[in-house]
C-alpha positions as CSV (number, residue, x, y, z in Angstrom):
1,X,9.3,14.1,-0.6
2,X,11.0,16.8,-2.8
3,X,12.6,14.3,-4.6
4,X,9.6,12.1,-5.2
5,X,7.9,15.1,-6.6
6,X,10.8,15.7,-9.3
7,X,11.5,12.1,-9.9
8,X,7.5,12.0,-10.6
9,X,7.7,15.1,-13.0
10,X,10.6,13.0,-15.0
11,X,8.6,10.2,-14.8
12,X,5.7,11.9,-16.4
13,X,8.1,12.8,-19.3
14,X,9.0,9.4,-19.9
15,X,5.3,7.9,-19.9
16,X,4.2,10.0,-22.7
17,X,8.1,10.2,-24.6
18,X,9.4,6.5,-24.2
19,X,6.5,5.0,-26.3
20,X,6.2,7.3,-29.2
21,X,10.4,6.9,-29.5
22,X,11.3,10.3,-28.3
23,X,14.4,11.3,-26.3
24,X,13.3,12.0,-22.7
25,X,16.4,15.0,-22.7
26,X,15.4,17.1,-25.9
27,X,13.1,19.4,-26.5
28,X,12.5,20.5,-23.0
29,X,8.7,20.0,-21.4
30,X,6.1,21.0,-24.1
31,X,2.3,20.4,-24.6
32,X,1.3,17.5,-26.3
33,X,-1.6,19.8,-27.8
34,X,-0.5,22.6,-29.2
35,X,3.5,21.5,-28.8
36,X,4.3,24.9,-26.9
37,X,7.4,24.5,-24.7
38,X,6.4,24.8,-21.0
39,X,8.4,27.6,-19.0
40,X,9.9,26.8,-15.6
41,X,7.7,28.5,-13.5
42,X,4.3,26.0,-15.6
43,X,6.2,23.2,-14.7
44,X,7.0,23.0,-11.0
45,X,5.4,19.4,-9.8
46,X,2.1,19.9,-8.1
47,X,1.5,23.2,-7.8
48,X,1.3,24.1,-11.3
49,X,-1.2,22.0,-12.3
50,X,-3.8,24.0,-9.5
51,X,-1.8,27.4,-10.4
52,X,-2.8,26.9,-14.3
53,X,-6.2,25.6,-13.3
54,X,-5.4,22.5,-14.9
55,X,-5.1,23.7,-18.2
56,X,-2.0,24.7,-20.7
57,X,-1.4,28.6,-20.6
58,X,-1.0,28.5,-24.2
59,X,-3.8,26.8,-25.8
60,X,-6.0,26.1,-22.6
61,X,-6.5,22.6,-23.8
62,X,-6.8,20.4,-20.3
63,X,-3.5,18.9,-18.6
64,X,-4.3,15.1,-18.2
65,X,-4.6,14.0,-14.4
66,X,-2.1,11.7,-14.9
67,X,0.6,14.4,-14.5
68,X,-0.5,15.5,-11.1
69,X,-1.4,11.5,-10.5
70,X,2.4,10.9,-10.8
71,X,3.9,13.3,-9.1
72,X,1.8,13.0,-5.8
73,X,1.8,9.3,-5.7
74,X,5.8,9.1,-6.7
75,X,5.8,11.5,-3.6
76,X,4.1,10.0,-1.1
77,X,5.4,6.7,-1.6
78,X,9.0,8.0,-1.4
79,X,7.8,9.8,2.0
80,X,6.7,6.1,3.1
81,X,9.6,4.6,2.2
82,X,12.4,6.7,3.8
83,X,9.6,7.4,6.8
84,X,9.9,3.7,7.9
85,X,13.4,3.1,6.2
86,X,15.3,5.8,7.0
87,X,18.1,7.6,4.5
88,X,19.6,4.3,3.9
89,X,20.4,2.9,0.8
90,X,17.6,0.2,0.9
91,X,15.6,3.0,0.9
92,X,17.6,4.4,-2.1
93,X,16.9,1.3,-3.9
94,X,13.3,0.7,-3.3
95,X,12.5,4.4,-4.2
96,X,14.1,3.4,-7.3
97,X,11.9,0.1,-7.7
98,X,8.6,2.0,-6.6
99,X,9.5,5.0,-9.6
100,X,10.0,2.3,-12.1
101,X,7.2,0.0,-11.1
102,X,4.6,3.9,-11.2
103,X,6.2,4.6,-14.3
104,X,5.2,1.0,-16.3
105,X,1.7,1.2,-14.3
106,X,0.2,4.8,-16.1
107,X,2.6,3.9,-19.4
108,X,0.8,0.2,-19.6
109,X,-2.6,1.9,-18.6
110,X,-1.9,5.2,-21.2
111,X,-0.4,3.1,-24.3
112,X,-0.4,-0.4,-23.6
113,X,3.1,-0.6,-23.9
114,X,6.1,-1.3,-21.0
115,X,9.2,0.5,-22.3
116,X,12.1,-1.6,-21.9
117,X,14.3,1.6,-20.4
118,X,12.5,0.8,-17.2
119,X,12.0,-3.7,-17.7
120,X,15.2,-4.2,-18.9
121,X,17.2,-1.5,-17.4
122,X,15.4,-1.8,-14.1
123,X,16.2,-5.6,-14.3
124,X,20.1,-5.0,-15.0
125,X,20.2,-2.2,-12.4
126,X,18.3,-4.8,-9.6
127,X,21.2,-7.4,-10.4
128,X,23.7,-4.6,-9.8
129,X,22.7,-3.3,-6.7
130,X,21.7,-6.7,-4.7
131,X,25.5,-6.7,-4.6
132,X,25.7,-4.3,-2.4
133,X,21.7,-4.3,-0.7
134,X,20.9,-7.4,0.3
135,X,17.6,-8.8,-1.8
136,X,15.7,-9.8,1.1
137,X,16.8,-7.0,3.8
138,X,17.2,-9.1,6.9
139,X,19.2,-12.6,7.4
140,X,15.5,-13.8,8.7
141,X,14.3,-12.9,5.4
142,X,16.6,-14.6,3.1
143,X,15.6,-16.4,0.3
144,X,15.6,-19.5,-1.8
145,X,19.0,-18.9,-3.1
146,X,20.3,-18.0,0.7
147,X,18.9,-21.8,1.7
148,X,20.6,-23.7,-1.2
149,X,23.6,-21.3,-0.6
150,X,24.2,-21.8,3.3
151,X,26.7,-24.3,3.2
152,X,28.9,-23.1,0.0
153,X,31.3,-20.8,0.8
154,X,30.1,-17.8,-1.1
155,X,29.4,-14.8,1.0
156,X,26.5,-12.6,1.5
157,X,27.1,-10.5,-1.4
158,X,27.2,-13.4,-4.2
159,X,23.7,-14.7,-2.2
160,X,22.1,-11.6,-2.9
161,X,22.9,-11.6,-6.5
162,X,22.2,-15.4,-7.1
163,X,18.8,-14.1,-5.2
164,X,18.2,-11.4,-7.7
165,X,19.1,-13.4,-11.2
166,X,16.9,-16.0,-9.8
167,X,14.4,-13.9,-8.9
168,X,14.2,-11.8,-12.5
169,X,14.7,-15.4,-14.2
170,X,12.2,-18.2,-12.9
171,X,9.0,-16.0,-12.6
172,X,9.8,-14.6,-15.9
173,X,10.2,-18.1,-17.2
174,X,7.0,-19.5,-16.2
175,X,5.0,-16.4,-17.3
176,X,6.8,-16.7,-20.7
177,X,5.8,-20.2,-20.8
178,X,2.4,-19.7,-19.9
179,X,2.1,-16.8,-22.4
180,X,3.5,-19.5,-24.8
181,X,1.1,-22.2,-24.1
182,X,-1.8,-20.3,-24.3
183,X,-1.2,-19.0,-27.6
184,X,-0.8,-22.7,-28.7
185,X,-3.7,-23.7,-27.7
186,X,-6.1,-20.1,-28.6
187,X,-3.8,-19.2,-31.5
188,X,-3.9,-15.7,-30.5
189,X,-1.1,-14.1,-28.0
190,X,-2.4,-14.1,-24.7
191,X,0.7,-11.8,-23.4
192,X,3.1,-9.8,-24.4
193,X,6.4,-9.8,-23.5
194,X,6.7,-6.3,-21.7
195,X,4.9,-8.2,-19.0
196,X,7.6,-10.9,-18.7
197,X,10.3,-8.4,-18.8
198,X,8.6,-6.4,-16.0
199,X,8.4,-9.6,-13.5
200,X,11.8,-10.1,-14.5
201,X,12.7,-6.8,-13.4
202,X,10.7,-7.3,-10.0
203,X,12.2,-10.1,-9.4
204,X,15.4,-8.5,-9.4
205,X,14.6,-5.7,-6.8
206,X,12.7,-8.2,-4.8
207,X,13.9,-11.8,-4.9
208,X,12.2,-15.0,-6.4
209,X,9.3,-15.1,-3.5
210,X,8.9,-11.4,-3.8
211,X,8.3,-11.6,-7.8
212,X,6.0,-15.0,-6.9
213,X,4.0,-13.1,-4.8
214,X,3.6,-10.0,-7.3
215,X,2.6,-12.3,-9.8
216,X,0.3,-13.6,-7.7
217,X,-1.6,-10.7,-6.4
218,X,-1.5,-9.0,-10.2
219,X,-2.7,-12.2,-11.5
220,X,-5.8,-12.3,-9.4
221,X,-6.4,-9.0,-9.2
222,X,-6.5,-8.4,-13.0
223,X,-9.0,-11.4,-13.4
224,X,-11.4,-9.9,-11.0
225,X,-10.8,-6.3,-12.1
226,X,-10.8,-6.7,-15.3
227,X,-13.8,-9.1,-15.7
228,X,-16.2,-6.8,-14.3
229,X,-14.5,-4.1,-16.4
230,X,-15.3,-6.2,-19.3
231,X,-19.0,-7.0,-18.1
232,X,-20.0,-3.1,-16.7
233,X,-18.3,-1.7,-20.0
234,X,-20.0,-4.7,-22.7
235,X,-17.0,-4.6,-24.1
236,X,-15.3,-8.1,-26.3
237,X,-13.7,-10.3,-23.7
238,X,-11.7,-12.2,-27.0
239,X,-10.7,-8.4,-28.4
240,X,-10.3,-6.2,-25.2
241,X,-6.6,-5.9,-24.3
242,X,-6.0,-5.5,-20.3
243,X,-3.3,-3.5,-19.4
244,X,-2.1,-6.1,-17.0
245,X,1.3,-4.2,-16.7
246,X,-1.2,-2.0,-14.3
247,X,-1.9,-4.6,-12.0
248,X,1.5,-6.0,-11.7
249,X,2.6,-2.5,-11.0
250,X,0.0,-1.9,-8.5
251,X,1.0,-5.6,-7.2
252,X,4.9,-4.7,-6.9
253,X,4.4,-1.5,-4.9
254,X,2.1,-3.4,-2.6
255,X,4.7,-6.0,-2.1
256,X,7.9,-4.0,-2.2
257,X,6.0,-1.7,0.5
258,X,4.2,-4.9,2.9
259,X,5.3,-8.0,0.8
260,X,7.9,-9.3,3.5
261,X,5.2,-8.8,6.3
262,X,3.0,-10.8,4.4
263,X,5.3,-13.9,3.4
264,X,6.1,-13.8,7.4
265,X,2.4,-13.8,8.3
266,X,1.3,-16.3,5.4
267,X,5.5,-18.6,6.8
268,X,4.0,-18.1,10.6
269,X,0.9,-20.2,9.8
270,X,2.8,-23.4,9.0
């Protein structure tokens, strides 16, 4: 949990720093208000933010709850993970899919934009470590590449990976095309390509029916949500930008968290 806590402060660093071009390593911590740097003892995840009644010492301008957003939920969900998982390095991994995945959903909420540190690095760093963690966990669970696979000689290893390009390429592909087609036909851009680059990158982590099902869920969920958004808020459907980065985030940690228990359930009624 200690770890989710730091890894959430660094994360909190790299929503505001990533998107305005700024290295995430120098300066250290200041406030975006008044630009003051931040001494150790203002800056311990958490409890700071109730210590400084939610303010900066300096100028007293308010600290966003986004900060203290981040750290507890980065938290928690590490606590979850190695709870059920154990200190194992699928646990390793997912923690590392759940940071990136909290870190594009308040970056795409905050600024509307998915840095590609976390889509494309978190994609390259998924390919990597299916070698040695299998995509889908248990054989039971295998995937789509494990089925065409069975008979070819490779081992489990080269499964994994074929599971993990496949799963960051073929999801990412049809959103790009769909993105594609719809600006064809409205001749305005529908979606950007952060988005595509994020499925890619959950795809990776989580195999082709894992990235399916994240689509999925953010898909509809984003409809739904953001339609009564639109309505309760009167603002312009044609002109309001949804930060659907948000719900594809929300959608991967849902699915990286329950998503085999669900394809089980949804496999076990057919």
């Amino acid at each position: 949990m200690v770890a989710g806590l730091l890894i959430g402060s660094f994360l909190n660093v790299c929503i505001y720093r990533l998107p305005r071009d700024l290295s995430v390593v120098r300066p250290r911590s200041f406030c975006p208000a008044c630009e003051h740097g931040i001494a150790w003892y203002d800056n311990i995840p958490v409890l700071s933010y109730f210590l400084l009644r939610r303010r900066c010492r300096h100028c007293g301008q308010p600290i966003p709850g986004r900060y203290l957003a981040v750290e507890a939920l980065t938290a928690l969900l590490f606590f979850a993970i190695v709870n059920a998982l154990g200190p194992t390095a699928g646990a390793v991994k997912l923690c590392l899919l759940i940071a990136l995945l909290v870190g594009l959903t308040f970056s795409d909420l905050e600024e509307r934009i998915l840095p590609d540190e976390f889509t494309l690095g978190g994609t390259a760093v998924g390919i990597a470590l299916a070698w040695f963690v299998p995509v889908d966990g248990r054989p039971e669970d295998y995937g789509i590449a494990h089925a065409l696979l069975w008979n070819s000689g490779w081992n489990e290893s080269w499964v994994s990976v074929a599971e993990s390009v496949g799963g960051a390429a073929l999801p990412a592909g049809f959103l790009w095309l769909g993105g594609l087609l719809f600006q064809k036909l409205r001749h305005r851009e529908g979606l950007g390509l952060g988005d595509v680059k994020m499925v890619a990158m959950v795809g990776a982590f989580l195999g082709l029916r894992g990235a399916l099902l994240t689509l999925i869920m953010g898909s509809v969920a984003g409809s739904v949500i953001g339609l009564i958004y639109i309505r309760a808020t009167r603002k312009d459907a044609s002109t309001y930008q949804l930060p659907f980065g948000t719900f594809l985030g929300c959608a991967g940690i849902f699915v990286a968290l329950a998503g085999q228990q669900v394809i089980r359930w949804y496999a076990g009624l057919f």
